[in-house]
PASEBA-1860 file (N, C-alpha, C; in nm, 3 decimals):
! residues 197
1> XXXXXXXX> -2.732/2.469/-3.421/-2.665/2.486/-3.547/-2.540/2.400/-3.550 ~ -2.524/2.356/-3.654/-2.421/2.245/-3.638/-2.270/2.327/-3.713 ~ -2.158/2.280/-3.644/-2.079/2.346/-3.712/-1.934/2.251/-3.799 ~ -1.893/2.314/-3.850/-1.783/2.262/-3.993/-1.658/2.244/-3.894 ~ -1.606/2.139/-3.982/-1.473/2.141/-3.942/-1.380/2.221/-4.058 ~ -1.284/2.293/-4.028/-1.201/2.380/-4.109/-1.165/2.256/-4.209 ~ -1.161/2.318/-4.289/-1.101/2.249/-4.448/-0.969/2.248/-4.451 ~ -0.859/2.375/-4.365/-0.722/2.348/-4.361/-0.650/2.215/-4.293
9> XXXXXXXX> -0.760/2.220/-4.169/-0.726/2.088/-4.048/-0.830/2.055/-4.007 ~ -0.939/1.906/-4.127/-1.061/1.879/-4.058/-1.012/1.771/-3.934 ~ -0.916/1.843/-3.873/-0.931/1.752/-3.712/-0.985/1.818/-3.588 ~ -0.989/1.913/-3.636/-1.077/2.052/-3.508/-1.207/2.013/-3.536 ~ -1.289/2.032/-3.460/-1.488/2.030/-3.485/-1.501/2.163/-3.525 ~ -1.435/2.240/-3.522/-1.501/2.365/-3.562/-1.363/2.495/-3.636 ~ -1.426/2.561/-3.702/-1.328/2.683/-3.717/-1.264/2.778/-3.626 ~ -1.441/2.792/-3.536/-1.365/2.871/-3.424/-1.302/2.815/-3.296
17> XXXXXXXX> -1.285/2.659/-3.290/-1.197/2.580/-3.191/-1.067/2.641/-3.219 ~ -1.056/2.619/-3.412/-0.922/2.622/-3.448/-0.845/2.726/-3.418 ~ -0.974/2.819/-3.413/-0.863/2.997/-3.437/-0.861/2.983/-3.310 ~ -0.924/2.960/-3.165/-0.903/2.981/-3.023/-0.776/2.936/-3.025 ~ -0.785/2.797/-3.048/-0.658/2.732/-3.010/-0.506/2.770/-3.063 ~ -0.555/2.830/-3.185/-0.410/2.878/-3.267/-0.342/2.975/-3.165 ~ -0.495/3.152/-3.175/-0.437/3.167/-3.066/-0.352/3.229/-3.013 ~ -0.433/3.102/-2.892/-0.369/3.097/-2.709/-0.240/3.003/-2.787
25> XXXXXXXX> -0.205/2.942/-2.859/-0.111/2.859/-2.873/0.020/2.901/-2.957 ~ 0.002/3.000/-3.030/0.084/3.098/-3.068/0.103/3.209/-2.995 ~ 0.030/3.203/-2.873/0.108/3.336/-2.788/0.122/3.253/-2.638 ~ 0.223/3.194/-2.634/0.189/3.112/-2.531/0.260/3.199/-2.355 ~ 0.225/3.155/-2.230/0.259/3.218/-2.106/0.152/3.347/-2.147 ~ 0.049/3.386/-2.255/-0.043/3.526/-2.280/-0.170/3.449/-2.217 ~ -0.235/3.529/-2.076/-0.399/3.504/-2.118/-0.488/3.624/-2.161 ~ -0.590/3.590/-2.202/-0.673/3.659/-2.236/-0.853/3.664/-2.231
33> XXXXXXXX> -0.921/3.779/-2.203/-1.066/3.734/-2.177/-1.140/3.624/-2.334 ~ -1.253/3.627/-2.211/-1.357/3.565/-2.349/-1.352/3.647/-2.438 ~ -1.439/3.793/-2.425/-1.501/3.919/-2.489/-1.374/3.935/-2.583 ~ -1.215/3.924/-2.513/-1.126/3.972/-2.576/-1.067/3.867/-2.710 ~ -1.091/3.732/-2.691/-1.039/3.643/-2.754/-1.176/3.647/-2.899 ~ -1.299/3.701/-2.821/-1.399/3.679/-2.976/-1.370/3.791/-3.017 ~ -1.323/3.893/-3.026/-1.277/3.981/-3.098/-1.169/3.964/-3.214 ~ -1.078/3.847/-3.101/-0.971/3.865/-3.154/-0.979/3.716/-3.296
41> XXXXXXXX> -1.080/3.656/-3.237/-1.061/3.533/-3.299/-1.211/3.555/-3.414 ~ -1.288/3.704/-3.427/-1.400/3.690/-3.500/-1.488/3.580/-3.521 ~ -1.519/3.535/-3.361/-1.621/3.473/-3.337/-1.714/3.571/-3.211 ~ -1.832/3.490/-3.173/-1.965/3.540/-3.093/-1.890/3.514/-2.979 ~ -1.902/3.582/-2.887/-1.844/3.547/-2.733/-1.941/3.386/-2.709 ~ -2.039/3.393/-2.708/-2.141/3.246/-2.671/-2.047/3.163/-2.755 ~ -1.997/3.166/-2.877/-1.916/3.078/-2.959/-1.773/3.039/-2.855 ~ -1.734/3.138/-2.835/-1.616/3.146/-2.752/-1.600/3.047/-2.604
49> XXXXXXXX> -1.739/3.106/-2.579/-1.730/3.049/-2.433/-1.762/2.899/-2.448 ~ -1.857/2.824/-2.564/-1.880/2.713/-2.558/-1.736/2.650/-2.577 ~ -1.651/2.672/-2.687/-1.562/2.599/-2.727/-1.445/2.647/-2.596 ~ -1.431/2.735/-2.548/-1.369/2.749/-2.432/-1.375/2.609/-2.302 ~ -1.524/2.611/-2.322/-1.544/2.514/-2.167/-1.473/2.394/-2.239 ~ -1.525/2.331/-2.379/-1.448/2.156/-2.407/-1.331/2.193/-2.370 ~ -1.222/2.303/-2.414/-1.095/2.310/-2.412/-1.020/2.275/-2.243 ~ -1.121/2.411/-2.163/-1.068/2.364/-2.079/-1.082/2.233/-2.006
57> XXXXXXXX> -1.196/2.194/-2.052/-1.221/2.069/-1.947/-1.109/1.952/-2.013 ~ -1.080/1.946/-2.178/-0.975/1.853/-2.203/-0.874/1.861/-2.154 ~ -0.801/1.997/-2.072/-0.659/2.035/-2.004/-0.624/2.073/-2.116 ~ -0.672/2.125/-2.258/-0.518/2.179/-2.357/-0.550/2.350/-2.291 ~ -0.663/2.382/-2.237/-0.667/2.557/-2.231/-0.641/2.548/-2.077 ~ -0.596/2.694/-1.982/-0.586/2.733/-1.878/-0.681/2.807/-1.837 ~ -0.756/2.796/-1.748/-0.839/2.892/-1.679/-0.843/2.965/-1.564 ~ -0.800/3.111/-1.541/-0.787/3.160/-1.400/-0.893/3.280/-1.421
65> XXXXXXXX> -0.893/3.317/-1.319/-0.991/3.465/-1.268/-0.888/3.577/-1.231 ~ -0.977/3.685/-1.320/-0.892/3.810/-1.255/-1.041/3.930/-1.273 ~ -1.063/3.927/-1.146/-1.180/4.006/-1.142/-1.298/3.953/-1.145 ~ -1.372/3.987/-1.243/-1.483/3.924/-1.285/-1.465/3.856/-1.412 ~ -1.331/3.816/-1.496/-1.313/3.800/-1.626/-1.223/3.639/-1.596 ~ -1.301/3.590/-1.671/-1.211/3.457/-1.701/-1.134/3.450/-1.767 ~ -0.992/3.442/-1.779/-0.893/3.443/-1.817/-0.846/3.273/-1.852 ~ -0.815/3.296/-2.021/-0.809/3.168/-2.102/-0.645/3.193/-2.109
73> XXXXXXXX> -0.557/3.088/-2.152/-0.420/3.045/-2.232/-0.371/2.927/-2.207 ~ -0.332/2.867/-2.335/-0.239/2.722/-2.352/-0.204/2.666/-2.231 ~ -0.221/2.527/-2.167/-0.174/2.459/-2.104/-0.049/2.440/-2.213 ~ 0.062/2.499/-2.189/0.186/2.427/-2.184/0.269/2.304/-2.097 ~ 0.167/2.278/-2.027/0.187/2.171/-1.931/0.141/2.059/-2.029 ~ 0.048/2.039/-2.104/-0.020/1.926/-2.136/0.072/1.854/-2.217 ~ 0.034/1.749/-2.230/0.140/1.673/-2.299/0.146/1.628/-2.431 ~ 0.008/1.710/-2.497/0.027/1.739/-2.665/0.063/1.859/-2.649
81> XXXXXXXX> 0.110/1.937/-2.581/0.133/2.089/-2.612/0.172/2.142/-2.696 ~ 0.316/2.048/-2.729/0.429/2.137/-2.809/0.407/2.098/-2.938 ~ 0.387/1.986/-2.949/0.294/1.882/-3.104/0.138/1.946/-3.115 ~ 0.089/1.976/-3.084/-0.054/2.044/-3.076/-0.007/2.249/-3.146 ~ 0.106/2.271/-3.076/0.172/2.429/-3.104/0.182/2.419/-3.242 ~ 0.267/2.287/-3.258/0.326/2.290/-3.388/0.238/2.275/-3.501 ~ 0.146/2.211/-3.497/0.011/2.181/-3.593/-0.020/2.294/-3.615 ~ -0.046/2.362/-3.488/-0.134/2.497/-3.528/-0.068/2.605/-3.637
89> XXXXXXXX> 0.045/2.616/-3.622/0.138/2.685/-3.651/0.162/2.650/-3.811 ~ 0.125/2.561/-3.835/0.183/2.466/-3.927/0.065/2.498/-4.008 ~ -0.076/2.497/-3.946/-0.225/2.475/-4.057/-0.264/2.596/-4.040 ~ -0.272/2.672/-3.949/-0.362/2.792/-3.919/-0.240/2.909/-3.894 ~ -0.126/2.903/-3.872/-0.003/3.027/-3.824/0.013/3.123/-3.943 ~ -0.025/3.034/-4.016/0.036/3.160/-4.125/-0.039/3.334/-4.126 ~ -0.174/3.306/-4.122/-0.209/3.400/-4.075/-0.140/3.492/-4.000 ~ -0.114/3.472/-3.882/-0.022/3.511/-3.795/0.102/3.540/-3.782
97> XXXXXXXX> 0.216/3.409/-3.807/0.290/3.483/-3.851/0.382/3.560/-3.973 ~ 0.240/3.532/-4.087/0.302/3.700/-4.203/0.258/3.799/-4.118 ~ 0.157/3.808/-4.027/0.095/3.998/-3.990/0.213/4.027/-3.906 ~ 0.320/3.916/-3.827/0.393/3.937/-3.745/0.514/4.016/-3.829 ~ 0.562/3.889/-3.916/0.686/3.917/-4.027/0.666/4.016/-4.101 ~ 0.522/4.085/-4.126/0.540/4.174/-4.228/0.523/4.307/-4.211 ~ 0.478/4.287/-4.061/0.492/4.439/-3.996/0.615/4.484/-4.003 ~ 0.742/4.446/-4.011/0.837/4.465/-3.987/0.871/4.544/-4.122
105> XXXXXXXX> 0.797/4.530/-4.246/0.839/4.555/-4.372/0.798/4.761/-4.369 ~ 0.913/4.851/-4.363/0.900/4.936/-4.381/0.797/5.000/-4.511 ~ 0.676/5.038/-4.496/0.580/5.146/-4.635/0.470/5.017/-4.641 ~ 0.495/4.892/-4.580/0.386/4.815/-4.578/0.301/4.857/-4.509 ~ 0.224/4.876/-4.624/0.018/4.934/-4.586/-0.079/4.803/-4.584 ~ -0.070/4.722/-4.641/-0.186/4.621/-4.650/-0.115/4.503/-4.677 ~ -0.152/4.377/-4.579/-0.107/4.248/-4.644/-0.169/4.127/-4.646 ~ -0.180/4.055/-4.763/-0.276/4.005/-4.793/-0.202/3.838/-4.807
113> XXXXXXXX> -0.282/3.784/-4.780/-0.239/3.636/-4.807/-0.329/3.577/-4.909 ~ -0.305/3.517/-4.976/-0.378/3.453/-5.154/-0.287/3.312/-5.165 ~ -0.368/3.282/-5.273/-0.330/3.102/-5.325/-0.419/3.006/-5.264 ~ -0.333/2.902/-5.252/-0.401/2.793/-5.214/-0.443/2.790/-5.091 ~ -0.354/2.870/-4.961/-0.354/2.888/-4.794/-0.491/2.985/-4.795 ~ -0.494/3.083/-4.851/-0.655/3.121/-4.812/-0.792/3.102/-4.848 ~ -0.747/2.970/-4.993/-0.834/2.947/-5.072/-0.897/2.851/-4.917 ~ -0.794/2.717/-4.880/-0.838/2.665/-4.808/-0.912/2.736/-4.608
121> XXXXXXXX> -0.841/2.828/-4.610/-0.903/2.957/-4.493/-1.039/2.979/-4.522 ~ -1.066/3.025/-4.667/-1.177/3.057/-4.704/-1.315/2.939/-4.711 ~ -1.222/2.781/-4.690/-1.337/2.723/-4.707/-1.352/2.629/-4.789 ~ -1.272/2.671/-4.917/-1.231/2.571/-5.051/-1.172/2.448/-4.952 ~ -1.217/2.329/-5.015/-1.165/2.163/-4.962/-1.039/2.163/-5.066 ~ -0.901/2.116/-5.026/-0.818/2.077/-5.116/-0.749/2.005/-4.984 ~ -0.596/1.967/-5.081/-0.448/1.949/-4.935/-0.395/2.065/-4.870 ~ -0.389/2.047/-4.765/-0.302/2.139/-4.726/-0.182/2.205/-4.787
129> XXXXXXXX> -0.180/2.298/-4.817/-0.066/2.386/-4.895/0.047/2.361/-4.841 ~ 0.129/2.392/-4.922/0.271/2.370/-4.888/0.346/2.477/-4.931 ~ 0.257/2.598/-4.955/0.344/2.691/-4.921/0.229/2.838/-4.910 ~ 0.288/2.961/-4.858/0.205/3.082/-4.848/0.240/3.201/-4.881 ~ 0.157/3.217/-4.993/0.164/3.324/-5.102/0.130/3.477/-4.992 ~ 0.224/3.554/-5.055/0.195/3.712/-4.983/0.163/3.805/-5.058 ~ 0.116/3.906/-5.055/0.122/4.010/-5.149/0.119/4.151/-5.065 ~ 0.223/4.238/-5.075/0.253/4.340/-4.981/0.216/4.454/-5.073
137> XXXXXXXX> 0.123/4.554/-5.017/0.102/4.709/-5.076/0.100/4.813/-5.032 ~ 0.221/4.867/-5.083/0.258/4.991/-5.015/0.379/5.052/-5.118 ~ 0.394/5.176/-5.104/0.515/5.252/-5.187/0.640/5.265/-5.104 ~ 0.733/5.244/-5.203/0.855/5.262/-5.181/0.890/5.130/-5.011 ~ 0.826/4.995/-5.114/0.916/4.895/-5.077/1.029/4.830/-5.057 ~ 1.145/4.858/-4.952/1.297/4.790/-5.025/1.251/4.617/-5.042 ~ 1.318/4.607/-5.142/1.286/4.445/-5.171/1.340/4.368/-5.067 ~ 1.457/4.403/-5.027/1.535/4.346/-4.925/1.503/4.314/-4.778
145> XXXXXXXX> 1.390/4.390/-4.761/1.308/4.398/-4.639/1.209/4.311/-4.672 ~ 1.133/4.339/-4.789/1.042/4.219/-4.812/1.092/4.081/-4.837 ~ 1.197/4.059/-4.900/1.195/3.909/-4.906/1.304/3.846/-4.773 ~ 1.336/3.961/-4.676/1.363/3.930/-4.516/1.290/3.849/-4.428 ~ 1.161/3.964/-4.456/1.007/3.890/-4.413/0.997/3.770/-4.422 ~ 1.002/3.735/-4.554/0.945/3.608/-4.634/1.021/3.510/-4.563 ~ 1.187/3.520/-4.549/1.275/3.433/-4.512/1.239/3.427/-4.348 ~ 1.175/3.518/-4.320/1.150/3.494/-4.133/1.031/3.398/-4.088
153> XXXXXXXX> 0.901/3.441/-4.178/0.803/3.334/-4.191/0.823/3.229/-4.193 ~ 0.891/3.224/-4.304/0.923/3.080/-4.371/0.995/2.972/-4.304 ~ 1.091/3.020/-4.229/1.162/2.984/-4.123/1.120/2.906/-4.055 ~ 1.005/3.024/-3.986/0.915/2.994/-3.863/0.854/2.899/-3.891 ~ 0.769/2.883/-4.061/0.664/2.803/-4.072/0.696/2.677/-4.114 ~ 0.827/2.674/-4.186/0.873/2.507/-4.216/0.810/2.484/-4.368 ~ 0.762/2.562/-4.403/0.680/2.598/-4.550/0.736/2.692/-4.616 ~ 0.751/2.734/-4.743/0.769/2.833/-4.837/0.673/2.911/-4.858
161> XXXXXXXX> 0.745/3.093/-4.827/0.680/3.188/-4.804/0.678/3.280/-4.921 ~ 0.596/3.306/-5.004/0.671/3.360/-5.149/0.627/3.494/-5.144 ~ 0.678/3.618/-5.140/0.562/3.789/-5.127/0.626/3.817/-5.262 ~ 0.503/3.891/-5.290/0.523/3.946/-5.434/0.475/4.132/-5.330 ~ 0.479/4.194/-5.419/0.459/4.328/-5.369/0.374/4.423/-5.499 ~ 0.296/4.520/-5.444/0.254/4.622/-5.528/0.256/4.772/-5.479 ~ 0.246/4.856/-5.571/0.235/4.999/-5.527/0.073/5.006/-5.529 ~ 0.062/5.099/-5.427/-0.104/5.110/-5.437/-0.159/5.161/-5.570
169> XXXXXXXX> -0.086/5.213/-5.632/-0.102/5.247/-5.810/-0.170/5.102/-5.865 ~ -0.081/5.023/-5.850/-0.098/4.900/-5.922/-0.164/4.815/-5.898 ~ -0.182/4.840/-5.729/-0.313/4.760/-5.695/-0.445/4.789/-5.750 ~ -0.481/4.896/-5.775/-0.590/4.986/-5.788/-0.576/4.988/-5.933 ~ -0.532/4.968/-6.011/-0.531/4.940/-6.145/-0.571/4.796/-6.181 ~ -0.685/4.826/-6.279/-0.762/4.727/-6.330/-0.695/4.653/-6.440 ~ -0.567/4.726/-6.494/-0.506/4.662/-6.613/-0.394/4.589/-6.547 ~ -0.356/4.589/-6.412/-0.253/4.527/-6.368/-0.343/4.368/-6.331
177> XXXXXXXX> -0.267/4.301/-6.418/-0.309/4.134/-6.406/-0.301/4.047/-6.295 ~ -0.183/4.059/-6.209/-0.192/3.977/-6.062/-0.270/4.062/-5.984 ~ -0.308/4.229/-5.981/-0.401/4.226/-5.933/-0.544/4.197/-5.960 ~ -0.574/4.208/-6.058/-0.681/4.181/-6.105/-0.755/4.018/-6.087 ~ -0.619/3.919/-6.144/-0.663/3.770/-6.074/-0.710/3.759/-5.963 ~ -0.595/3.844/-5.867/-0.573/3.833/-5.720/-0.750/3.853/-5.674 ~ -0.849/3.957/-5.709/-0.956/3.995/-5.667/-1.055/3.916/-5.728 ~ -1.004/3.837/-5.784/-1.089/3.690/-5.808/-1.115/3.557/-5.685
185> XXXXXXXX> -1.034/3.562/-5.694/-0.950/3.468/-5.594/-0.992/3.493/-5.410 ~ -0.981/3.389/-5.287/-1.004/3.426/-5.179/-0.871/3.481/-5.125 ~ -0.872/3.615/-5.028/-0.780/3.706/-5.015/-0.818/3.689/-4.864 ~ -0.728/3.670/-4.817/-0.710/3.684/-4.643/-0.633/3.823/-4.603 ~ -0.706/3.939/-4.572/-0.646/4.094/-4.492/-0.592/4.051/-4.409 ~ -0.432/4.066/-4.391/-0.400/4.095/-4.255/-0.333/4.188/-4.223 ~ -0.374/4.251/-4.081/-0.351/4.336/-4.047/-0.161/4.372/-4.046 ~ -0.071/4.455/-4.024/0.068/4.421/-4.034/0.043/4.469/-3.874
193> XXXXX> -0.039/4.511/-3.827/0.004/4.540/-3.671/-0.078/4.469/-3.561 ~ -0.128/4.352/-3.653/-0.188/4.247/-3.559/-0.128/4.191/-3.405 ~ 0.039/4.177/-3.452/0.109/4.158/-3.333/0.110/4.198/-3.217 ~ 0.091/4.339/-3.234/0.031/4.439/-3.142/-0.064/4.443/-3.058 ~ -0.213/4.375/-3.137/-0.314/4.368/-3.075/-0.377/4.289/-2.964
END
């Protein structure tokens, strides 16, 4: 079966190169199993392990043993490392870090990423976005916490982070219009306690 290159960064051969590499490369000095990384990266472990072996054999992934489990993470040694971090971070982080930034948002229940960043996640061909739309749902949001978030992402990402927010009332209401677009549109779930995981 032949596979796609992501539409955010067709410089990866594959989607699930991209998400491995994001990552071990956004959690860097972390390893982690195969079994544990296709979980984490919602790919097939056989997916995992193939794109595992190119990685490691190019030197950008680390490979040690602990037990019976092969243990993957970032060569920070390599010498695209930190330019290779930054890409990732840059095309594929956002994911990551809003579930990071927005855990932090007190009554945040669900957070969703929309616009152009998940249109292209989802698959849609365009440019790379230049910025990443949020949408936070939960009651009794301080705004001040949410657009904290936004300013911490944003930071991080070198891109403009914009969250809009809803009450689960309003999500769930069919007459409310950004939600209603919004469920048109490709919607990326992320978890707010992904960080965690």
């Amino acid at each position: 079966m032949r596979t796609q290159a992501p539409p955010l960064l067709p410089i990866f051969r594959s989607q699930a190169q991209a998400e491995l590499l994001t990552w071990l490369y956004l959690r860097p000095g972390q390893t982690f199993s195969l079994s544990d990384l296709a979980r984490r990266v919602g790919s097939s472990v056989p997916t995992v392990h193939r794109e595992a072996e190119r990685l490691v054999e190019s030197g950008l992934v680390t490979q040690t043993t602990l037990g019976r489990n092969r243990m993957l993470g970032a060569n920070l040694g390599h010498p695209v490392a930190e330019a290779l971090g930054r890409l990732l971070e840059l095309a594929f982080g956002p994911r990551q870090v809003v579930a990071e930034e927005f855990a932090l948002v007190p009554g945040a229940d669900r957070v969703l990423v929309f616009g152009s960043w998940a249109a292209r996640y989802a698959g849609e061909p365009g440019h790379l976005p230049n910025d990443v739309d949020v949408m936070v749902i939960g009651d009794n949001i301080d705004r001040v916490d949410l657009y904290a978030a936004g300013d911490r992402a944003q930071h991080r990402l070198g891109i403009a982070v914009n969250p809009v927010m809803r009450t689960h009332e309003q999500w769930d209401d069919p007459s409310d219009r950004l939600s209603a677009e919004l469920r048109t549109r490709p919607l990326v779930d992320v978890c707010v306690d992904e960080k965690d995981t």
